[in-house]
C-alpha positions in Angstrom: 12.2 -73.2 -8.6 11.7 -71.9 -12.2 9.3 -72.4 -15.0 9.4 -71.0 -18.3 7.3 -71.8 -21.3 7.7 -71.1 -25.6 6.7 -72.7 -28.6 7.8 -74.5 -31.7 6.3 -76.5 -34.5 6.7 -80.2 -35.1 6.2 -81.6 -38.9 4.1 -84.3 -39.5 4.2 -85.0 -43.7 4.0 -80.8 -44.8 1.7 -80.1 -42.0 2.9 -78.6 -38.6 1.9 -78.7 -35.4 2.3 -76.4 -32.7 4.3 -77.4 -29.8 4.6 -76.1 -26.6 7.7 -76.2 -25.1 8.0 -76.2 -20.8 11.4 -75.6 -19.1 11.4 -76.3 -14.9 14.0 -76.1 -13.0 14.3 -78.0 -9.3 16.7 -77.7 -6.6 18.9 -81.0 -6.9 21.5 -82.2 -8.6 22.3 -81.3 -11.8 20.8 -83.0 -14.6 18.8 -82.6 -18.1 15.7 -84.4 -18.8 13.7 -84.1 -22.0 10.1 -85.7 -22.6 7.4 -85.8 -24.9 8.7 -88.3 -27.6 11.9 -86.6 -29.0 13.5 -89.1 -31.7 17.1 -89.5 -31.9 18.3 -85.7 -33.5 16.0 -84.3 -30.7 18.0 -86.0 -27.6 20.7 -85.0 -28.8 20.1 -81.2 -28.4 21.1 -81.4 -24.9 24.3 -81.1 -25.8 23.8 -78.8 -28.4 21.7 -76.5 -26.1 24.1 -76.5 -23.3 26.9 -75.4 -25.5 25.0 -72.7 -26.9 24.4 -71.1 -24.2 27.5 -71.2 -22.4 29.2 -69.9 -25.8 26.5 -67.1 -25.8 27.8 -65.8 -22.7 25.1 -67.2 -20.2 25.1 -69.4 -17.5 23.6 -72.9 -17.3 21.8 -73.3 -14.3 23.2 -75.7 -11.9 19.7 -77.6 -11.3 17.4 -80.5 -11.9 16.5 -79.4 -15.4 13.5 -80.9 -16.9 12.2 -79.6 -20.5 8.7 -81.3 -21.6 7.4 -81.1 -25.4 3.2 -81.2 -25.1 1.2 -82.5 -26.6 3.6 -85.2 -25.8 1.6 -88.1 -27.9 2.8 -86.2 -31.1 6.3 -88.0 -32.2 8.9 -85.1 -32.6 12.3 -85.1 -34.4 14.6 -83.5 -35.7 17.0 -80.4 -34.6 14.4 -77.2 -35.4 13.6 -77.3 -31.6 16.9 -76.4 -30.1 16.1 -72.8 -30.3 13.0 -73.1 -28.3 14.5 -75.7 -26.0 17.2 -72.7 -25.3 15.1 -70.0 -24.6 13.0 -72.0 -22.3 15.8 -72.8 -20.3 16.7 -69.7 -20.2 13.7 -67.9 -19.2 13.0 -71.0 -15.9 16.8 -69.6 -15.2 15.4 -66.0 -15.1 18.0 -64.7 -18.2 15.2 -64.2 -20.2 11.7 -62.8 -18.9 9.3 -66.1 -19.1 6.0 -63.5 -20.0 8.0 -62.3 -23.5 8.5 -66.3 -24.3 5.1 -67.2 -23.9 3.5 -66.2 -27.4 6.3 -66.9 -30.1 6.9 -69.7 -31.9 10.7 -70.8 -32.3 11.9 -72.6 -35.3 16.3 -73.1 -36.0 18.9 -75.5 -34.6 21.8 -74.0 -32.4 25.3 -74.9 -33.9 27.7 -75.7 -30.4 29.4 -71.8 -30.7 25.9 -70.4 -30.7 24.9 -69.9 -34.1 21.2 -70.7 -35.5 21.2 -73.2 -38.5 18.8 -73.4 -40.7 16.5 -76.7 -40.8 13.9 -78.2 -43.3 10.2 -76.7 -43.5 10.5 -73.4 -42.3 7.4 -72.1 -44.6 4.9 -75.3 -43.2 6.0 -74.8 -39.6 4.9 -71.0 -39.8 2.2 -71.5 -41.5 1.2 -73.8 -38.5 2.1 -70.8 -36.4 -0.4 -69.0 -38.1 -3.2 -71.2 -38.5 -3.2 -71.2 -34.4 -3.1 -67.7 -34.4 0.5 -66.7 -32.9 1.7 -63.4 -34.5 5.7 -63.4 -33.9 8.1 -66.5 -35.2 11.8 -66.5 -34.6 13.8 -67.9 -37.0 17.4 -68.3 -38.5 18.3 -65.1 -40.6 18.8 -67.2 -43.8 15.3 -68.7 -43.7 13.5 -65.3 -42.7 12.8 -64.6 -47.1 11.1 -68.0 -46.3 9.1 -67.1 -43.5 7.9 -63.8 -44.4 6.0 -65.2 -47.4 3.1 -66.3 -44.9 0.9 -63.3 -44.4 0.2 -61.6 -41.3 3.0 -62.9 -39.5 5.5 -61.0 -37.9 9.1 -62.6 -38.5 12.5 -62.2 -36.7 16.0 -63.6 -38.3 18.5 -64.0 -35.7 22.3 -65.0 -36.2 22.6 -66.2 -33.0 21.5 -67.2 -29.9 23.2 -64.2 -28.1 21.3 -61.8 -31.2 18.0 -63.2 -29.6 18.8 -63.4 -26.0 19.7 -59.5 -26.8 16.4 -58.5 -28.3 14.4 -60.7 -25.9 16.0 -58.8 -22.7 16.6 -55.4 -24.7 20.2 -55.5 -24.7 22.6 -54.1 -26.9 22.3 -56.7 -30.4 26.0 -57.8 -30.2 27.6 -57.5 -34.3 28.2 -60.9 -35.9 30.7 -61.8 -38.5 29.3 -61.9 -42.0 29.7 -64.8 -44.0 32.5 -65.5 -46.4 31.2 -64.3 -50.0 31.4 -66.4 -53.1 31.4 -69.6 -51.0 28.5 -72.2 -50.4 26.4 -70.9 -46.8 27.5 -72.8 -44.2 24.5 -73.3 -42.6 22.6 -74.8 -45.5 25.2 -76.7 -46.3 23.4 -80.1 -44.4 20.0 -79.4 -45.6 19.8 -81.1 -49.1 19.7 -84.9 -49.3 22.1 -85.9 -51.5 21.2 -86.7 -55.4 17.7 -85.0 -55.0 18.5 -81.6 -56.7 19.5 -83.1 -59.7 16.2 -85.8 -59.8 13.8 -83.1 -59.1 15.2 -80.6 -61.9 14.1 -77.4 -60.2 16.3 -75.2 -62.0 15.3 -76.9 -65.4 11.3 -75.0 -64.3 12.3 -72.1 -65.1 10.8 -70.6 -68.3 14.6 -71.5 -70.2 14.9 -69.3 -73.4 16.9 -71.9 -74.3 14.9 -74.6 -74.7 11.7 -73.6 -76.8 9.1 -75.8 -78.6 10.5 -74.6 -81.6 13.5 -76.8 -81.5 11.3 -79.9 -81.4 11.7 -80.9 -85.6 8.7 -82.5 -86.7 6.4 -84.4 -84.3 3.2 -82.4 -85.2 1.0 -85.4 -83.1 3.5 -85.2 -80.7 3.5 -81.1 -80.1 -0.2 -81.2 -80.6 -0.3 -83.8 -77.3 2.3 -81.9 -75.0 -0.5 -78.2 -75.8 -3.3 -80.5 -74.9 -1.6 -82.1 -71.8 -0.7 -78.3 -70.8 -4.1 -77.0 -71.3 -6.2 -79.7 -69.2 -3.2 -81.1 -67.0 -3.7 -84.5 -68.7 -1.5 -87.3 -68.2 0.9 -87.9 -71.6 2.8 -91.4 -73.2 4.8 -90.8 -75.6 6.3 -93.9 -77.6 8.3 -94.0 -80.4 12.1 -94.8 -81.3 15.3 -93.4 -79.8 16.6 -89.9 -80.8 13.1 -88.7 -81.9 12.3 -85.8 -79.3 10.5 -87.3 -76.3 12.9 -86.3 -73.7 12.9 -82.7 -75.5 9.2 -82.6 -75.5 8.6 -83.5 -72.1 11.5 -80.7 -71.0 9.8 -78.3 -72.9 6.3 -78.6 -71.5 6.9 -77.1 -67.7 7.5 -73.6 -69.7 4.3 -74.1 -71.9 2.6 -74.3 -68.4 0.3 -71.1 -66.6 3.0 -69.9 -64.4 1.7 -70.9 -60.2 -0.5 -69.0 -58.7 0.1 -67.9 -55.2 -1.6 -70.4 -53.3 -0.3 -73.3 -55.4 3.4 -71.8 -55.0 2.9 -71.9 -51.6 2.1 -75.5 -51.7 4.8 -76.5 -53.7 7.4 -74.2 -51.7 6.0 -75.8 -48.7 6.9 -79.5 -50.4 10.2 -78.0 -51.1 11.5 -76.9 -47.9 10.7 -79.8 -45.8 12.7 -81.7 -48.6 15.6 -79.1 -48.4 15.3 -78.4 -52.2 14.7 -74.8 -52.4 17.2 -72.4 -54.2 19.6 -70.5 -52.3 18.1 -66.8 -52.8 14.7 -67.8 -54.5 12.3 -68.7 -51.1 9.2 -68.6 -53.6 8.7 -71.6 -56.0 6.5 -69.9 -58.6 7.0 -71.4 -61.9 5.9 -75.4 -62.5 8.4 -77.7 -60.9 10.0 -80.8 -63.1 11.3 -83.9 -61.8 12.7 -86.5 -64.0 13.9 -89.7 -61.6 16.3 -92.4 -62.8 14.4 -95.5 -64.0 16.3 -97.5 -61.1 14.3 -95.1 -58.7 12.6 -97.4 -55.8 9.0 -97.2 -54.9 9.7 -94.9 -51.8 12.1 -92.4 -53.9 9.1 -92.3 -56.2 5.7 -91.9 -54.0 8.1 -91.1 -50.7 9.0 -93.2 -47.2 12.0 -93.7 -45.8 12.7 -94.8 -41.9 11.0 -92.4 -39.7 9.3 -90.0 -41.0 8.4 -90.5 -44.5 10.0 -87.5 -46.6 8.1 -86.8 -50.0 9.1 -88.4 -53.0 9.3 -87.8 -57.0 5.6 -87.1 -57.1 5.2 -84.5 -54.6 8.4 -82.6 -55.6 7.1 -82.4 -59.1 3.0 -81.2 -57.1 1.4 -78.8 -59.9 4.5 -79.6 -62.0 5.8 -82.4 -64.3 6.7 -85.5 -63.7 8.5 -86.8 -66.3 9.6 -91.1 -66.5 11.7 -91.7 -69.2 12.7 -95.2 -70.4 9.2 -95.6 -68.5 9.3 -99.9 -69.2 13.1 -99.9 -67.5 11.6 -98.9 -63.7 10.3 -101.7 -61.9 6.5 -102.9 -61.9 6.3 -102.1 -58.1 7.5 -98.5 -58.3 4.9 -97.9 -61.6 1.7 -99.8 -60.1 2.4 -97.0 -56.9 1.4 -94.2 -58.9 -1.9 -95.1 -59.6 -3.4 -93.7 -56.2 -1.6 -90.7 -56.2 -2.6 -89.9 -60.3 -6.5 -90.5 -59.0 -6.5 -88.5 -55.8 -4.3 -86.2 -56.2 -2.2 -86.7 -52.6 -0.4 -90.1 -51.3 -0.5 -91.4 -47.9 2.5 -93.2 -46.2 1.8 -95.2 -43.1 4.6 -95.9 -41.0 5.6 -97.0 -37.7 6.5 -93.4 -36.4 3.0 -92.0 -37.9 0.8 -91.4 -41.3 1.6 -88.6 -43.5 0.1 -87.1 -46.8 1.8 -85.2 -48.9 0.5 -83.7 -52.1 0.8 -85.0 -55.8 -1.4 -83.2 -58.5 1.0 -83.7 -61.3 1.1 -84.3 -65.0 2.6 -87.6 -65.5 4.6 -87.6 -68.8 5.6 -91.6 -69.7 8.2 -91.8 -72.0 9.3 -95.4 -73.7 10.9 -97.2 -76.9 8.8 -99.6 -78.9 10.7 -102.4 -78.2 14.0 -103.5 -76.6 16.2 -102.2 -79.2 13.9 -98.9 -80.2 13.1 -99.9 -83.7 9.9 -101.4 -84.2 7.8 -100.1 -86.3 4.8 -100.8 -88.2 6.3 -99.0 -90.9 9.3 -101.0 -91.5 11.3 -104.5 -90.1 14.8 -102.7 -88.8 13.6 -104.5 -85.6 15.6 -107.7 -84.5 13.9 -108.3 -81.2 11.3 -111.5 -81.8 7.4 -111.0 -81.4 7.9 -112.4 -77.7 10.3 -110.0 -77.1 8.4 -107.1 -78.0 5.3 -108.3 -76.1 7.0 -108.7 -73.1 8.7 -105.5 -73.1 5.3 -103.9 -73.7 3.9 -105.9 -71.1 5.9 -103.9 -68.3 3.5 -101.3 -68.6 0.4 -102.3 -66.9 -3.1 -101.8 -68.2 -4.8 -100.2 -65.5 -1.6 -97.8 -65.4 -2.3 -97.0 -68.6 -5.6 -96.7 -68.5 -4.9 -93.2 -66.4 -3.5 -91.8 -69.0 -5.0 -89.8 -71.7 -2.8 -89.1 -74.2 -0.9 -92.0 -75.9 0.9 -90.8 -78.8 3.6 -92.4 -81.5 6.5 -90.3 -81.7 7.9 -91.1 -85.2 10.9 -91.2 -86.6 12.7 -87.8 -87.8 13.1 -87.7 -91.4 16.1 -86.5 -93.3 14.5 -83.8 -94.9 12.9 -82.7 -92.1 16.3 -82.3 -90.0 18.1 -80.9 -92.6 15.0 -78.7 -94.0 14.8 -74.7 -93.6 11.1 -74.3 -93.7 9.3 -72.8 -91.1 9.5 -73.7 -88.1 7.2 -75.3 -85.6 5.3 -73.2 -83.2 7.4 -71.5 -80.4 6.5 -72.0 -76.2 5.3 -68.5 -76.3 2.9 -68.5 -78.9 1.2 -72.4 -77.8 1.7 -71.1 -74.2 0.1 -68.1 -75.2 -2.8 -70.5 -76.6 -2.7 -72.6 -72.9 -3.0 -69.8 -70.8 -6.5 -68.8 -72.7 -7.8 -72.3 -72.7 -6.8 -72.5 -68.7 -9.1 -69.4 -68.0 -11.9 -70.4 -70.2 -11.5 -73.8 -67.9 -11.4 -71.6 -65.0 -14.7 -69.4 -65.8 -16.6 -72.7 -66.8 -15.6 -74.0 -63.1 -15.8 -71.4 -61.0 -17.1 -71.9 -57.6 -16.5 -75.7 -58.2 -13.3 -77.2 -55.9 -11.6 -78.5 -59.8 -8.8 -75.9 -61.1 -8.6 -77.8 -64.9 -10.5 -80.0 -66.9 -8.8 -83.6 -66.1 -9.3 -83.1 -62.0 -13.3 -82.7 -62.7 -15.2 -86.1 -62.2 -16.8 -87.9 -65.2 -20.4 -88.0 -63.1 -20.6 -83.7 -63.3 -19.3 -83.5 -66.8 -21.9 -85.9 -67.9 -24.6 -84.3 -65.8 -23.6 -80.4 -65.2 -21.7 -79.9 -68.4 -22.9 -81.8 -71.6 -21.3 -81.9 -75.1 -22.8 -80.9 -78.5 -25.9 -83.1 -79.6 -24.4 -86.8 -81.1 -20.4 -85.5 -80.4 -20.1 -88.4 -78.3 -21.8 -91.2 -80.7 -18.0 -92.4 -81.8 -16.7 -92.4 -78.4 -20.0 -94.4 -77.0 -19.5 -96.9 -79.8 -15.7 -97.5 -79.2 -17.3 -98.2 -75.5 -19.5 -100.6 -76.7 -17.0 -102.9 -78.8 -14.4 -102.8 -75.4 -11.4 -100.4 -76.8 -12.8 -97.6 -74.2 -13.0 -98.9 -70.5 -16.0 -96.5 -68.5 -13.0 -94.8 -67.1 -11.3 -94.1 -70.3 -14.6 -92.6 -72.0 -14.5 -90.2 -69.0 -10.9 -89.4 -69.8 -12.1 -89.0 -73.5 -14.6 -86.5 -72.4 -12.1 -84.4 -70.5 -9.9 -84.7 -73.1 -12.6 -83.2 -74.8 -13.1 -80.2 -73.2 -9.8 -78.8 -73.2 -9.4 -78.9 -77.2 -12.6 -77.5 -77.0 -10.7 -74.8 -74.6 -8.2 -74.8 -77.3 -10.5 -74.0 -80.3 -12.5 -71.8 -78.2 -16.1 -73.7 -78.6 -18.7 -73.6 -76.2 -18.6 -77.2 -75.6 -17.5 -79.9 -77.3 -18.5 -80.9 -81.0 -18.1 -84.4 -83.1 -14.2 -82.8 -84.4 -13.1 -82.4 -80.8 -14.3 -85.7 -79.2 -12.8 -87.3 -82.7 -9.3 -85.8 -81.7 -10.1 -86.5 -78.1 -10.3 -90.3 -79.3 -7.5 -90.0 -82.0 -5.0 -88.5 -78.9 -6.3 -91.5 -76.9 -6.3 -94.2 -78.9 -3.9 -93.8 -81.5 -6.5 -94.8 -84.1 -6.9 -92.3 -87.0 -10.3 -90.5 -86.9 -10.0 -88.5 -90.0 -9.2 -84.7 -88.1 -6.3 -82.4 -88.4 -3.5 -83.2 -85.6 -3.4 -79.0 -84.9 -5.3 -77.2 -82.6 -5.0 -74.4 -85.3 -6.2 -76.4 -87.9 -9.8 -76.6 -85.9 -10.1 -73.1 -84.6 
């Protein structure tokens, strides 16, 4: 009789939680039992582990093999517990001393000749690890970058299963076969779900030299609404005809963002690895992520689900990043009116049959949507064909109480022929307004320091009414536009907040009558007599 005992980390949403995994071993005939709620992928790793190990080189006990996973009222899937499962086995056989298997955690899934493949949510399951205070974690060697990013935390990468049963039993480490160079890794080759690299636009976060603010030709409103949105993470609708730089401005705005800082990159690698979306090479998400989902995206691709457990969707990919919807009116109502808990709390929560999970989703929403069905209405002249009805019900798509969470509504207009074809100066380039972003973010910052808000739109409208109050009458205009019904109480909030962060901008103490004017002016669309540049009021 034999009884060995290790440890490995079961996912719930992007939180882990340790598992302990028991191996005993009866006399009787020969069998393998596994317990403790395993889904479908876990079952299976019978087979997987028994292969493993007799390709490694060891024996598989001839026995009554049972192998428990405690706490066993937490639902378990997927293949990361093979290498635990393994080494359990192997230490109630007496391969493998049970006292060295007692205090590390195990993360990888063992391929049938032995190998340890990489699985989803490496970072998350170690920092589980070390949140209940184990110090060692075995993982795959591709995912050891990954692991070591948690702090105090010692990691081991392993090739194979024979590579760990080597170090376990100090053994001679037996040489593996590098990969092939200049092809895709094997390993990682199962870990993305198909069609979610190109939605989530990771490689479009990085700070692109190629795409700069500067190429955006005209839109001063426009630019001025994309530096506000950067500066107090405020949500952005931009509306105006095809061809006249929304899409550009939204895919210029993740490099005008502070780049992450190290906490918040570990939340959004964390979001990233359980989806399977990190880079090869790069285990460290640290600029602002940008997703941009088709508008036939379902509610579950957009706030997350799926059978089982619920994998995160468009809004926690693009956590402390952009979310960007073009052709906003074209996704369906459903999918839309699902954002609005996730743009007020700042997570979502999925209930499901299997469990509840929350994933994160502080984003900055960016809508993005024609005037009317065929792009051309305008108050400024009758190129549109579409009839009144027409119109309204294409505007109609967008709810109000959806947009009544966003702050800045802004007409894109039309580009002019002279100013395409111009050679004057230029607009502003991303370094210079991001320049201008980054000061206003640590003004924000010092102003809200030992507070649990990072930026101004994420601070409730009861403390900036009560802790932090605007110049005397600044908000007489905005109180009146409350009184006469175009400003909901949640909207003069937004308005304050709004507020603040060209007051950032400017650099002003608080907020005067010019800044809650363009606060308004960015809000409502009505003209309140102030410049549309943040230079013009510094």
């Amino acid at each position: 009789m034999g009884f060995a005992r290790t440890c490995s980390v079961a996912l719930v949403g992007v939180e882990g939680v340790v598992v302990e995994v028991q191996a005993d071993l009866e006399p009787g005939v020969a069998a393998f039992t596994l317990v403790g709620l395993p889904d479908k992928s876990l079952s299976e790793s019978r087979d997987r582990v028994r292969a493993a190990v007799v390709n490694s080189g060891a024996v598989w006990p001839q026995k009554k093999l049972t192998v428990g996973l405690s706490p066993a009222s937490v639902p378990k899937g997927g293949s990361g517990f093979d290498l635990a499962v393994a080494c359990a086995v192997l230490g109630a056989a007496e391969r493998i001393d049970p006292r060295v298997l007692s205090d590390i955690v195990m993360i990888g899934e063992l391929g049938l000749d032995g190998r340890v493949r990489p699985v989803r949510g490496v970072l998350p399951a170690v920092l589980a690890a070390a949140d209940a205070g184990y110090e060692q974690v075995v993982v795959p060697e591709c995912a050891a970058a990954e692991a070591s990013l948690v702090p105090g935390i010692s990691v081991l990468g392993v090739r194979s299963l024979g590579q760990l049963i080597a170090v376990l039993t100090d053994e001679p480490v037996p040489e593996e076969d590098p990969d092939d160079a200049g092809r895709p890794h094997p390993l990682t080759a199962g870990l993305r779900m198909p069609g979610t690299a190109a939605a989530t636009g990771i490689h479009g976060a990085q700070h692109d030299h190629g795409h700069d603010l500067a190429d955006v030709v005209g839109q001063r409103s426009a630019r001025t609404a994309v530096e506000v949105a950067a500066a107090g993470g405020h949500h952005l609708f931009l509306e105006g005809p095809p061809g006249a730089g929304k899409t550009m401005l939204a895919e210029r705005l993740p490099a005008v963002l502070p780049p992450l800082t190290r906490g918040e990159s570990l939340e959004v690698t964390a979001v990233h690895s359980v989806a399977g979306l990190l880079p090869p090479g790069k285990p460290l998400v640290d600029v602002a992520p940008y997703c941009a989902p088709h508008h036939s995206a379902t509610m579950q691709a957009l706030v997350g689900g799926g059978q089982g457990i619920a994998r995160p969707g468009a809004v926690s990919l693009a956590h402390r990043g952009v979310l960007f919807l073009d052709e906003t009116p074209e996704f369906s109502g459903q999918a839309l009116d699902a954002l609005r808990q996730p743009l007020e709390a700042g997570h979502v929560v999925i209930a499901r049959s299997a469990g509840v999970v929350r994933f994160p989703a502080r984003f900055l929403m960016v809508l993005a949507a024609n005037p009317c069905p065929c792009g051309r209405f305008s108050q400024r002249d009758d190129l549109c064909d579409c009839p009144p009805s027409a119109i309204r019900r294409y505007q109609a798509r967008l709810s109000g109480p959806l947009l009544d969470r966003v702050d800045l509504r802004v007409e894109v207009d039309r580009v002019t022929r002279s100013e395409l074809t111009g050679r004057g100066t230029r607009g502003e380039s991303t370094e210079t307004v991001g320049g201008r972003v980054q000061a206003a973010r640590e003004r924000a910052a010092a102003r809200l320091a030992g507070t649990p808000w990072r930026t101004n739109s994420e601070v409730p409208g009861r403390e900036l009414r009560s802790r932090w109050h605007a110049s005397s009458g600044a908000l007489d205009e905005a109180e009146r536009s409350l009184e006469r019904g175009v400003l909901s109480a949640r909207g003069l909030d937004r308005v304050l907040r709004v507020a603040w962060t060209v007051a950032d901008l400017v650099g002003h103490d608080r907020p005067d009558a010019t800044d809650v004017a363009l606060a308004l002016q960015l809000r409502t669309g009505v003209p309140r007599g102030v410049p549309m540049a943040i230079g013009a009021l510094s």
